[in-house]
C-alpha positions in Angstrom: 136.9 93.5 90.3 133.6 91.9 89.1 130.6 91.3 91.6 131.1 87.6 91.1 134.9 87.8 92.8 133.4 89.9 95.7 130.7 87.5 96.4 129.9 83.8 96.4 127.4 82.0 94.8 125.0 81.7 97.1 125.3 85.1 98.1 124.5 86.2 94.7 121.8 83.9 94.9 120.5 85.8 98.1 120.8 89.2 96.7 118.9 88.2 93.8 116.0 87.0 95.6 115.9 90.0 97.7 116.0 92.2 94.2 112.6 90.1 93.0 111.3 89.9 96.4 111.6 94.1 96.5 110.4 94.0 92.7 106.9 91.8 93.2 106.5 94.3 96.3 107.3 97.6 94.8 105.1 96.1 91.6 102.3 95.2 94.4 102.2 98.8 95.8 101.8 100.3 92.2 99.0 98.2 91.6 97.1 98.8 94.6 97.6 102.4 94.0 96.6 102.6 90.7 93.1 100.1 91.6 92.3 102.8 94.2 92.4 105.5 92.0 90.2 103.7 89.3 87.9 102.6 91.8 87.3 106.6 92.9 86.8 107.1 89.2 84.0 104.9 88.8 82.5 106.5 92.2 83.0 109.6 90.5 81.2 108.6 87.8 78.6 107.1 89.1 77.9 109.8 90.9 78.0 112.7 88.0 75.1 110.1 86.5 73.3 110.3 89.4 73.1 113.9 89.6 75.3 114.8 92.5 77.5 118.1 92.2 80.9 118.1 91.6 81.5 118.9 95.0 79.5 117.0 97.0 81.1 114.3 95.1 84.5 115.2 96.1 83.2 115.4 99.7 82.3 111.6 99.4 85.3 110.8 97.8 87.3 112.4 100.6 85.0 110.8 103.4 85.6 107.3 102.1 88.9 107.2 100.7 90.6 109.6 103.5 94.0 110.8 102.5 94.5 108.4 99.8 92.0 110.2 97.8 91.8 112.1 94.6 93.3 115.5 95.0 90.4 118.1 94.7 92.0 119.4 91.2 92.1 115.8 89.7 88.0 114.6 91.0 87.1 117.8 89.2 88.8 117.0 86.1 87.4 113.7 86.1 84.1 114.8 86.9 84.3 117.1 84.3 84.6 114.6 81.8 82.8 112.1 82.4 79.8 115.3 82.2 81.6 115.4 78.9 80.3 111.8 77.5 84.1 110.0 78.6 82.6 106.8 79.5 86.4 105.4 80.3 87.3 104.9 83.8 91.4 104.2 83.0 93.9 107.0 82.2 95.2 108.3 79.2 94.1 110.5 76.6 90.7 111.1 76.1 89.4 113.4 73.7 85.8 114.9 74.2 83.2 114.0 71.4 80.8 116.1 69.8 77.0 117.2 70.7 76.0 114.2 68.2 78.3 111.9 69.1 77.9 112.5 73.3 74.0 112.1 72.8 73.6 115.7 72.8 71.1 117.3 70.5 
């Protein structure tokens, strides 16, 4: 048997709706997730520029984010780079520049 002989039209209809209703909300969480983590990255980095340590960095990270915060592993990584010259806030790959290139001499 195919769906459409177990159900009418209108509950097709229904299910359907339900499927983009869960899909914009699913697609919702994602995107508040990832805007929270990009917002600690640029608190990160403002923060390596302003001379904090990594740590007390992480601390402040913690404090204002709570549990949905950076793990300890990742804000060191990130801090680490940005040290490095990243200037990018989003993920991917990033590939550390040279002394010349990072303003380094």
């Amino acid at each position: 048997m195919h769906m459409h002989e177990l159900l009418s039209p209108i509950q097709i209809s229904q299910l359907l709706s339900i499927s983009q209703n869960l899909f914009l909300c699913m697609l919702m969480c994602v995107t508040l997730i990832m805007t929270e983590k990009i917002e600690q990255r640029i608190c990160i980095k403002f923060c390596q520029k302003h001379g904090h340590s990594c740590s007390e960095t992480y601390d402040m990270i913690h404090k204002a984010f709570g549990n949905e915060s950076l793990g300890h592993t990742q804000a060191k990584e990130w801090f680490r780079q940005f040290k490095e010259g990243r200037t990018s806030v989003e993920s991917g790959e990033w590939v550390r520049r040279g002394p010349s290139q990072a303003g380094i001499n």
